[in-house]
Biopython code that builds the backbone (N, CA, C, O; Angstrom):
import numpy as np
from Bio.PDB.StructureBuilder import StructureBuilder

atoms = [
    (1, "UNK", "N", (0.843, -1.189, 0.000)),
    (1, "UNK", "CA", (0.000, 0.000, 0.000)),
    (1, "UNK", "C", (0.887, 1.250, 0.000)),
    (1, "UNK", "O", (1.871, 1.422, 0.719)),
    (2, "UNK", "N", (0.415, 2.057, -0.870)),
    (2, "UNK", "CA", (0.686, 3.561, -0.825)),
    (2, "UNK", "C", (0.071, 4.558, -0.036)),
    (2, "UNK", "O", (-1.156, 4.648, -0.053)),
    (3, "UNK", "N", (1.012, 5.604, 0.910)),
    (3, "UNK", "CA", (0.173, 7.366, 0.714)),
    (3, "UNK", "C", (0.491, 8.175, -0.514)),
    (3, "UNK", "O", (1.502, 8.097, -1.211)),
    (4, "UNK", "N", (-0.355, 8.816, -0.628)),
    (4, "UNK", "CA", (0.158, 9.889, -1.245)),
    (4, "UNK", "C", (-0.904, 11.310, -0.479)),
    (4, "UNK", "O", (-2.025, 11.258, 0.027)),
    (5, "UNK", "N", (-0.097, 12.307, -0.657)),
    (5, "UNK", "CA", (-1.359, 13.568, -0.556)),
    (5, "UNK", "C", (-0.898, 14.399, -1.508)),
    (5, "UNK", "O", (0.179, 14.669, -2.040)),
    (6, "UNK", "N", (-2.627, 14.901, -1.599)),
    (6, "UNK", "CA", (-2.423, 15.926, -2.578)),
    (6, "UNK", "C", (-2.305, 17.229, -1.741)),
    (6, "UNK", "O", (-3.036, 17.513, -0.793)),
    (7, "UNK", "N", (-0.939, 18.235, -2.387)),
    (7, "UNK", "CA", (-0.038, 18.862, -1.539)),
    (7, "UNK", "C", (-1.109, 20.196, -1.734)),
    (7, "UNK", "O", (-1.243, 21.024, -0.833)),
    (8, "UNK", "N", (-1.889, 20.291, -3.104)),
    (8, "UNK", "CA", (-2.323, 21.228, -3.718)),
    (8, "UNK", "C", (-3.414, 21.778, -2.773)),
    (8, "UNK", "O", (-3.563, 22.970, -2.507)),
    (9, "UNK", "N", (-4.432, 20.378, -2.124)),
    (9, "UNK", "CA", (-5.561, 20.579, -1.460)),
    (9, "UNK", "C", (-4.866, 20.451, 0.412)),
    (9, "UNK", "O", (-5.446, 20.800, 1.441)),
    (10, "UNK", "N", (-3.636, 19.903, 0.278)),
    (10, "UNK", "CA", (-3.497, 19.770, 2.140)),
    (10, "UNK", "C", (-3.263, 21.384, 2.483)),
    (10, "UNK", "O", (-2.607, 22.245, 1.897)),
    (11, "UNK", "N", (-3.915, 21.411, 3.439)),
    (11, "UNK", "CA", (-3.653, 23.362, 4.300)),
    (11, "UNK", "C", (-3.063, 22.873, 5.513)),
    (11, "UNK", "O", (-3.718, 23.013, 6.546)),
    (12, "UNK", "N", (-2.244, 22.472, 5.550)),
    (12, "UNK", "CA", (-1.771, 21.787, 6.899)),
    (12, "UNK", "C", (-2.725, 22.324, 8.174)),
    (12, "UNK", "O", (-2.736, 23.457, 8.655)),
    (13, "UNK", "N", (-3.607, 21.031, 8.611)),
    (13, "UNK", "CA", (-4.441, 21.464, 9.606)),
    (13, "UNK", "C", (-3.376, 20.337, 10.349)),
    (13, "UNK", "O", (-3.211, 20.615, 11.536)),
    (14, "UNK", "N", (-2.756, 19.340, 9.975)),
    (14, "UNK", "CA", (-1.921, 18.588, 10.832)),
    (14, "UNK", "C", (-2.977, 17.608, 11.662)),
    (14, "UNK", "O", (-2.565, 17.201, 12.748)),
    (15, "UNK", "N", (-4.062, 17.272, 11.317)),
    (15, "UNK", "CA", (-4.975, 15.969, 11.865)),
    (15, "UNK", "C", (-3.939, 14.932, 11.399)),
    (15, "UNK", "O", (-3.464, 14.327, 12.360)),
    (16, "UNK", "N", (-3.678, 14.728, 10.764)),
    (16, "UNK", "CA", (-3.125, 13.257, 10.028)),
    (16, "UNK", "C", (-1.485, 13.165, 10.649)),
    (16, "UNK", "O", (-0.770, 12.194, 10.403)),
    (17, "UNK", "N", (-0.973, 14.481, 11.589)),
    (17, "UNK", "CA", (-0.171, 14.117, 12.426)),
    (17, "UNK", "C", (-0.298, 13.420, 13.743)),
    (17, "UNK", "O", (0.391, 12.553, 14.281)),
    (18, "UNK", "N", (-1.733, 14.260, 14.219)),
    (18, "UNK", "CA", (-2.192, 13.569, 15.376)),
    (18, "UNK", "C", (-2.400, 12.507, 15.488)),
    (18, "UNK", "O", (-2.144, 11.914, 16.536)),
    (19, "UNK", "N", (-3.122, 11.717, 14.068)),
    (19, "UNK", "CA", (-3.663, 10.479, 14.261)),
    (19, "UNK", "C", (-2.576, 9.145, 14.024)),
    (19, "UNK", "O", (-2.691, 8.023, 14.518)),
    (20, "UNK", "N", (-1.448, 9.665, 13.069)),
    (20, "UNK", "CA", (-0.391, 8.826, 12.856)),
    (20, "UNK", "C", (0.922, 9.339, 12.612)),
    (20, "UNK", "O", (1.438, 8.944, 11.566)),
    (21, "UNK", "N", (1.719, 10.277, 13.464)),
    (21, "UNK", "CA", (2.376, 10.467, 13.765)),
    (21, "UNK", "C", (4.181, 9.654, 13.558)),
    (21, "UNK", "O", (5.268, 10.232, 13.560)),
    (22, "UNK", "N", (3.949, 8.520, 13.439)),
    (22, "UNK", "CA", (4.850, 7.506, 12.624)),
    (22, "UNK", "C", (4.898, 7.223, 11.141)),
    (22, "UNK", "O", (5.500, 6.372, 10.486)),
    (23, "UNK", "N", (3.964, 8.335, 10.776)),
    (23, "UNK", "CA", (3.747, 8.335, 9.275)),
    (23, "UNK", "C", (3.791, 10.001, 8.752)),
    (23, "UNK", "O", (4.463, 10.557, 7.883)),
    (24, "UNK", "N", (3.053, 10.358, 9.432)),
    (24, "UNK", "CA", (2.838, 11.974, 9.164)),
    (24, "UNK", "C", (4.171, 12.867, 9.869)),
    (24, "UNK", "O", (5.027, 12.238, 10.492)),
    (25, "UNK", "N", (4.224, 13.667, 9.790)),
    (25, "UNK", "CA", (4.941, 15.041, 10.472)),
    (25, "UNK", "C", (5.075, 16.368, 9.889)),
    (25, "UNK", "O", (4.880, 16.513, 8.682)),
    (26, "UNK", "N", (5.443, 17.517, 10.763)),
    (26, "UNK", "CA", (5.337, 18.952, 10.205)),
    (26, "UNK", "C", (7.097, 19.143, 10.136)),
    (26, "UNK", "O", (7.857, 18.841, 11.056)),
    (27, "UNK", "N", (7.566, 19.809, 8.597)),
    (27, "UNK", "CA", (9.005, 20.417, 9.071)),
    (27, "UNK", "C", (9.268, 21.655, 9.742)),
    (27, "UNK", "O", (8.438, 22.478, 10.126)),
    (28, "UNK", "N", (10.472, 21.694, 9.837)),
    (28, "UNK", "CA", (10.483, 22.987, 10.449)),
    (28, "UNK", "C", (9.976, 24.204, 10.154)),
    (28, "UNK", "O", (9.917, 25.177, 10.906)),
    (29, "UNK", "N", (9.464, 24.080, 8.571)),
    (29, "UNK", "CA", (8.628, 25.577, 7.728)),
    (29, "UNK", "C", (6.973, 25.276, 8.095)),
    (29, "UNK", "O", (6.151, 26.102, 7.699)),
    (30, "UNK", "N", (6.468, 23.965, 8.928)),
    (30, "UNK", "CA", (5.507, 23.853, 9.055)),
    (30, "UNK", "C", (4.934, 23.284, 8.116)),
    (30, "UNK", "O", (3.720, 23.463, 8.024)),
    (31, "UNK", "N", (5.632, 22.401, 7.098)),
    (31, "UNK", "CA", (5.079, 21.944, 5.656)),
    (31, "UNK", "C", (4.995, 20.437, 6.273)),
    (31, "UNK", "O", (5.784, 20.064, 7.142)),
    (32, "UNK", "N", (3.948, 19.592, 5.734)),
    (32, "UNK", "CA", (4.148, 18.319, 5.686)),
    (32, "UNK", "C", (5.102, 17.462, 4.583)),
    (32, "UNK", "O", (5.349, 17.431, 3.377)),
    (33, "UNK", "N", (5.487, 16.740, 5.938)),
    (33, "UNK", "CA", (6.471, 15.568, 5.140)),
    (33, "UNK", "C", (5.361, 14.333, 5.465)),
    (33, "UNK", "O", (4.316, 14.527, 6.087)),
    (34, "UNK", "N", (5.758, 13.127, 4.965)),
    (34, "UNK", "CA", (5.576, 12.127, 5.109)),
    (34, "UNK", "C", (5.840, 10.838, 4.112)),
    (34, "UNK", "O", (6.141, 10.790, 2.919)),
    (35, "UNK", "N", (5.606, 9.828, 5.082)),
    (35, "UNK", "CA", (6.244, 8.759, 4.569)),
    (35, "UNK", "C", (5.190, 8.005, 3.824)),
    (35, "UNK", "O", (4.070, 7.791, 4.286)),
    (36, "UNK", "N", (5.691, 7.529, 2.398)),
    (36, "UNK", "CA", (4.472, 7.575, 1.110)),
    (36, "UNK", "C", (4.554, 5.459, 0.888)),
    (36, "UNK", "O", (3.991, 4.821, -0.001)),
    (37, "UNK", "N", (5.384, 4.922, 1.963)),
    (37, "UNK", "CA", (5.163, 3.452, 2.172)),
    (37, "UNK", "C", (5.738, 3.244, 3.415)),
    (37, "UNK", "O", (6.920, 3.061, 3.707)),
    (38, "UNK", "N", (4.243, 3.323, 4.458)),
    (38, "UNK", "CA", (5.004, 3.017, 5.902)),
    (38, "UNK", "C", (4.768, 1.284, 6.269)),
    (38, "UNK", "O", (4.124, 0.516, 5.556)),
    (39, "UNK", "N", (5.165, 1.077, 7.002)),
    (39, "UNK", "CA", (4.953, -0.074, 7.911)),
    (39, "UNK", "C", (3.559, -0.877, 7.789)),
    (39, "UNK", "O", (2.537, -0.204, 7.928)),
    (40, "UNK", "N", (3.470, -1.835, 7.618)),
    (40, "UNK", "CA", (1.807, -2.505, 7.620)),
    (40, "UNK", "C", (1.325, -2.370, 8.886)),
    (40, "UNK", "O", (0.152, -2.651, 9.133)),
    (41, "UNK", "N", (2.196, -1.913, 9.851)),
    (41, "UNK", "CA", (1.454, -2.291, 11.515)),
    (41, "UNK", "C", (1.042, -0.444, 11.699)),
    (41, "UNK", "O", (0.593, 0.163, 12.671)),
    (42, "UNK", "N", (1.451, 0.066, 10.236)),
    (42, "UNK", "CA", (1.116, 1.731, 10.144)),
    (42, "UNK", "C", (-0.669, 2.234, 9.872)),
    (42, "UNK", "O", (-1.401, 3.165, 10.208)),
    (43, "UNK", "N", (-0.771, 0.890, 9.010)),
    (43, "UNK", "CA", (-1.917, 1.186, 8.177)),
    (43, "UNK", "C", (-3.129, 1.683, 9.137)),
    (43, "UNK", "O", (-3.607, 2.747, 8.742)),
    (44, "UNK", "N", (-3.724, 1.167, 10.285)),
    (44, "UNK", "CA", (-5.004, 1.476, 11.192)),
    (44, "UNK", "C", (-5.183, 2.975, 11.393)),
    (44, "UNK", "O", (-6.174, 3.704, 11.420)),
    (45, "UNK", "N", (-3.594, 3.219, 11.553)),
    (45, "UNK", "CA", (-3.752, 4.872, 11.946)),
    (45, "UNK", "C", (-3.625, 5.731, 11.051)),
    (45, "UNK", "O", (-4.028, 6.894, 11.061)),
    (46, "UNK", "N", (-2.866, 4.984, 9.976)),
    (46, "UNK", "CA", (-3.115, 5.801, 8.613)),
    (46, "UNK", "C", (-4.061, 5.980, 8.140)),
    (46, "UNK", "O", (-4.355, 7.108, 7.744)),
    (47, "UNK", "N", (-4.727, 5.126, 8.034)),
    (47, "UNK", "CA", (-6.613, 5.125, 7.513)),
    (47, "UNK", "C", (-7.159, 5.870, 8.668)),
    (47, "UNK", "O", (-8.079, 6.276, 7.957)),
    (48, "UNK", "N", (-7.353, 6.275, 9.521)),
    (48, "UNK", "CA", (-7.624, 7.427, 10.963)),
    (48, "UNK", "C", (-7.486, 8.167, 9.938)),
    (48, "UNK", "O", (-8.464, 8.447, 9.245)),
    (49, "UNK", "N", (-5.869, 8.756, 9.570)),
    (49, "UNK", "CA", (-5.586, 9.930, 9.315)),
    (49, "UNK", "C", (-6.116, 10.293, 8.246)),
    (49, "UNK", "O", (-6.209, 11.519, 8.185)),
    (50, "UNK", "N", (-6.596, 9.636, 7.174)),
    (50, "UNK", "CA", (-7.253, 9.870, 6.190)),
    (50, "UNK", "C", (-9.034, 10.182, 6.359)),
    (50, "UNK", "O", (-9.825, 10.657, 5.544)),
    (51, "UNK", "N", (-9.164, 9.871, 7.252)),
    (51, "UNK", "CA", (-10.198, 9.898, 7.581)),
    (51, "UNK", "C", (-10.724, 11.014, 8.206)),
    (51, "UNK", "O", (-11.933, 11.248, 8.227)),
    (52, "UNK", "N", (-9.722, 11.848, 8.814)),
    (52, "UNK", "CA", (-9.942, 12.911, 9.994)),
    (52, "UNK", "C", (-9.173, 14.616, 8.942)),
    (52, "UNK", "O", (-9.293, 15.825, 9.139)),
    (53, "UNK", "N", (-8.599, 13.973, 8.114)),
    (53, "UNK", "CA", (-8.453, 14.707, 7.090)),
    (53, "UNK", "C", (-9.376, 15.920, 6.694)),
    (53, "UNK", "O", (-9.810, 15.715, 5.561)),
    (54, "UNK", "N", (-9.951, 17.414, 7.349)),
    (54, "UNK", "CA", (-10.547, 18.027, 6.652)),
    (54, "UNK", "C", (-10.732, 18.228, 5.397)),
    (54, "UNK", "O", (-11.890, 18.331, 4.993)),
    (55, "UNK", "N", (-9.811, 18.314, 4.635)),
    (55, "UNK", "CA", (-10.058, 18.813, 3.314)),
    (55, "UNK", "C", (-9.871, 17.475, 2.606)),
    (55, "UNK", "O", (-9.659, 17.771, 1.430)),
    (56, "UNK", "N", (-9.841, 15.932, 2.761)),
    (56, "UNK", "CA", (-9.539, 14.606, 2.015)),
    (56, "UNK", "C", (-8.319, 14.769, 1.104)),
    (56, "UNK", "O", (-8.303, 14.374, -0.062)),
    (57, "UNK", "N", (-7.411, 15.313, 1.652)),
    (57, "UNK", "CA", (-6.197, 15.471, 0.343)),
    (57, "UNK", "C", (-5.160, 14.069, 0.667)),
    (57, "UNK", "O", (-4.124, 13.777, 0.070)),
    (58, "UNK", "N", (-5.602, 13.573, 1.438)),
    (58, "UNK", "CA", (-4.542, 12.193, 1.843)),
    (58, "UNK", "C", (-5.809, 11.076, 1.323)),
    (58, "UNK", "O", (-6.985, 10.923, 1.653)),
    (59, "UNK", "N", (-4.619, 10.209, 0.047)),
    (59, "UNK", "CA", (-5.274, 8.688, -0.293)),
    (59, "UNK", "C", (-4.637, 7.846, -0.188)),
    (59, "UNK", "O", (-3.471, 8.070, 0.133)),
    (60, "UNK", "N", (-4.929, 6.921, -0.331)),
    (60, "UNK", "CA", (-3.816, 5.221, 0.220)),
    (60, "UNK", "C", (-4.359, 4.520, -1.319)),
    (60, "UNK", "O", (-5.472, 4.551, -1.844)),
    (61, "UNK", "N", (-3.244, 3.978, -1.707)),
    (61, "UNK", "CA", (-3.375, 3.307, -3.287)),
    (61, "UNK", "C", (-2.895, 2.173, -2.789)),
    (61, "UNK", "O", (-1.942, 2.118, -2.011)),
    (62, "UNK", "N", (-3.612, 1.090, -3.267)),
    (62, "UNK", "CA", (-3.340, -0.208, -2.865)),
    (62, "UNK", "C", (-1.960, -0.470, -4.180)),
    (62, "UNK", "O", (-1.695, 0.288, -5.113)),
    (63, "UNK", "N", (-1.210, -1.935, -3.782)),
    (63, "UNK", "CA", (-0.215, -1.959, -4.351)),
    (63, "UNK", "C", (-0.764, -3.375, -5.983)),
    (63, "UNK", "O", (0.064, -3.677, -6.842)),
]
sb = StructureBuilder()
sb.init_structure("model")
sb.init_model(0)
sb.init_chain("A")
sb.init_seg("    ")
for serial, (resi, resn, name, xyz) in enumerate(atoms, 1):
    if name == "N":
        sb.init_residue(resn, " ", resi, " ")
    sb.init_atom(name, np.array(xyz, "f"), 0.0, 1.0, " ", f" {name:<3s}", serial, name[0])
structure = sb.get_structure()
């Protein structure tokens, strides 16, 4: 499985840090990074984070 987000629609509200935090994070400019093939024991909270996503700019592409 894949993340990807779309950078165009994320406004960094940073939900998808809260919820998976081993996947998500803010840099130091406050921009999101993240990791676009985490861990399978990642996925529960990744799907959270997609979920809690205001604006839906985070999708998971199966492989």
């Amino acid at each position: 499985m894949r993340v990807r987000v779309d950078m165009t629609l994320c406004q960094t509200h940073a939900q998808c840090v809260f919820a998976a935090p081993e996947v998500f994070a803010l840099d130091d400019d406050d921009e999101l990074v993240y990791d676009a093939t985490p861990a399978d024991a990642s996925w529960p909270a990744v799907e959270q984070a997609a979920r809690a996503c205001p604006v839906q700019a985070i999708f998971l592409d199966g492989d």
